[in-house]
N, C-alpha and C positions, 0 to 999 in steps of 0.2 A: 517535392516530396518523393520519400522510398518506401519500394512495395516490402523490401525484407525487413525495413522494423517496424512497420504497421504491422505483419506477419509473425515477426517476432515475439513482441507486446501482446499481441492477442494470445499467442498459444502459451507463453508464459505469466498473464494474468489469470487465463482460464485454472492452467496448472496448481497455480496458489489460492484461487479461491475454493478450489474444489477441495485440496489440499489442509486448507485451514479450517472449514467448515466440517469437510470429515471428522477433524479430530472434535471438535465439540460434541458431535453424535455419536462419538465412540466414549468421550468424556460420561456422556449423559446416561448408558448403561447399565442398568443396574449389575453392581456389582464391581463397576468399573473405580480405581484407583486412581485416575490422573490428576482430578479437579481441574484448578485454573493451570495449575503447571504443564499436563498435556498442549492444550490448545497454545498458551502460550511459546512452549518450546517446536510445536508444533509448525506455527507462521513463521518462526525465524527464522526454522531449518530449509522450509520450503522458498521462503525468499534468498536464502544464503545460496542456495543449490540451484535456481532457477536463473537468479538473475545474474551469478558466475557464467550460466551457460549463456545465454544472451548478451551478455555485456559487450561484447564485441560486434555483436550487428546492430542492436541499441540503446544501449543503456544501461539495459535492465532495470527499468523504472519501474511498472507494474503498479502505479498509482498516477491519476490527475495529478492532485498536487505536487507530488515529484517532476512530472511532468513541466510541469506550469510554473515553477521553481526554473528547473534547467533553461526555460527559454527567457525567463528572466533573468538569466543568468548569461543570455548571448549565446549561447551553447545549439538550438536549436532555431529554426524559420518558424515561423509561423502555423503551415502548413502541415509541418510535419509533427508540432509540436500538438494541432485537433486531431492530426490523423491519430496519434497516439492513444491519446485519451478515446475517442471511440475507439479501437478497437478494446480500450482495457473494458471498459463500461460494457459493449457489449458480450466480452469473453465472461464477465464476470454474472452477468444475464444467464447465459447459455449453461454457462457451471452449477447453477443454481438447478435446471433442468437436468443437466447430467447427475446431479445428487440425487434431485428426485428419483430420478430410475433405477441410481445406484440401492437407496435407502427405503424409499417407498414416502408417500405425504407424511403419513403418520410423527414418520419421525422426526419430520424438517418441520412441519408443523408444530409440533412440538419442543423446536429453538425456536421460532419463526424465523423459519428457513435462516437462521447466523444471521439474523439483522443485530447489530451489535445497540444495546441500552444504556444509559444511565441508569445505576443501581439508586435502591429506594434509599432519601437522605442525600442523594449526589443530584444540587440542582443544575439548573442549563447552564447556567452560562461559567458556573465551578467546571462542568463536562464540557464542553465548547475551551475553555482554558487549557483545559489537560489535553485534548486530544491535540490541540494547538501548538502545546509547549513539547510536544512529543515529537509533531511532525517539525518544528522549529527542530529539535535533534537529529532526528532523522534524517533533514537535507541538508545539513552543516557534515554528516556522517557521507552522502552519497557526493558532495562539493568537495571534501578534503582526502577521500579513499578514490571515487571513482572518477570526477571531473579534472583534479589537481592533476597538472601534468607530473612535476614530479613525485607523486603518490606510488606509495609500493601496490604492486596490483594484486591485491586481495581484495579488490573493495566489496564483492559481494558477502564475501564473511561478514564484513564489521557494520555493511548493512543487514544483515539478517542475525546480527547477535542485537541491535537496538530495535530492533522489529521486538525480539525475545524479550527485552530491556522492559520497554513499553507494557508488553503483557502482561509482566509480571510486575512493574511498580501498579499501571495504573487499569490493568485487566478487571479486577473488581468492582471499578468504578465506571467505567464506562466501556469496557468491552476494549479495550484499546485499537479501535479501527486502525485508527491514523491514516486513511485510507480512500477517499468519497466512493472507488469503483468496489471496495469492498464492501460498503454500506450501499451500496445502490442496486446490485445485482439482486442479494436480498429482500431491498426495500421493495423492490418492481415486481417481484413475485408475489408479495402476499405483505412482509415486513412491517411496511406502513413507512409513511415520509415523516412522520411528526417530529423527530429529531434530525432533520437536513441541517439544524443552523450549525448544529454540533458538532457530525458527523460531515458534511461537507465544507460547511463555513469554517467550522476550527483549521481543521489542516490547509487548506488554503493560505487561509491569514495566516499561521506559524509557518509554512513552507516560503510564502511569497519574502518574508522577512528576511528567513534565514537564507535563503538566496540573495536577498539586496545587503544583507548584513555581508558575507561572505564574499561575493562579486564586488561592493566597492568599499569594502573595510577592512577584512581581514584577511583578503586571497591574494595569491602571487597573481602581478600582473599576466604571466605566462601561462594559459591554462587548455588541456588537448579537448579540441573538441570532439564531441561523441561521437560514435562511430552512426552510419546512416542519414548526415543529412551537412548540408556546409552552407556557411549564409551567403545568403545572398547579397 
């Protein structure tokens, strides 16, 4: 295991949760104009610019499931592959506390604190599907832009235009996580767990696929590993 993408991961999941959550409390405003297009345009832009800047010391993953994808994908050990994920989990904690201070309870209180929902009419496992079939795009997106060796190196662009993607198809219905450390940081604050199966079992399950899908079906066998860790 490496200290600068554990390091990494942390300051740029902190970065995007703080980042994503903001815009919904600027969303919520009165008087404010963005609706669901703010916030949505909002997390893509932050993922596009965050994980361009990181990509070369890790990944620029900024989610478990991304995560947990890549090392199912050969790409990452083991070790490096928890270290990651705690640091996302806990940045994404911490960011929820930086909001507070930023914004005051009142107002996070009032999203619950960006714990992302199923809207009324959208049931669990219709939302458990979507967030699924989202993060299933999303790591077929970070396997063919950012793992493929010969991929043109943009890949944090065309991961943070399907981060945008997600928002805006399926924003309305469940908040488009796609994300567990983005539901979680939330959740641990105040949020509530009640939708884990959704919010972290969906993207799991579409991530873990689209990695098995990609790694032994449709990727070149030749593929660079990430930068920050080499198997063992």
């Amino acid at each position: 295991m490496k200290l600068k993408p554990f390091v990494a991961e942390f300051i740029g999941t902190f970065l995007f949760v703080f980042a994503g959550i903001a815009s919904i409390v600027a969303a919520g405003v009165p008087g404010s104009t963005l609706g669901q297009l703010g916030p949505s345009l909002a997390h893509g832009l932050a993922i596009a610019v965050i994980a361009s800047a990181i990509m070369h010391i890790s990944g620029g993953q900024l989610n478990p499931a991304v995560t947990l994808a890549v090392w199912l994908g050969n790409q990452l050990t083991f070790l490096q592959a928890l270290a990651n994920i705690v640091a996302q989990i806990f940045a994404s904690f911490l960011a929820i506390h930086a909001l507070l201070w930023s914004f005051g309870k009142d107002m996070l209180e009032g999203i619950s604190y960006g714990t992302p929902a199923p809207a009324t009419g959208t049931g669990q496992y219709q939302a458990m599907f979507l967030e699924g079939l989202f993060t299933f795009i999303l790591v077929l997106v970070v396997f063919g832009t950012a793992v493929e060796k010969r991929a043109t190196k943009v890949g944090g662009l065309y991961i943070g235009l399907t981060v945008a993607l997600a928002g805006l198809s399926i924003g309305h219905f469940t908040g488009a996580s796609i994300n567990p450390a983005r539901y979680l940081g939330p959740a641990i604050q105040g949020g509530g767990y009640g939708d884990w199966l959704i919010y972290i079992g969906g993207p799991i399950l579409g991530g873990a696929i689209a990695a098995l899908v990609y790694t032994y079906g449709i990727g070149r066998e030749e593929r660079l590993d990430l930068p920050g860790d080499e198997q063992a």
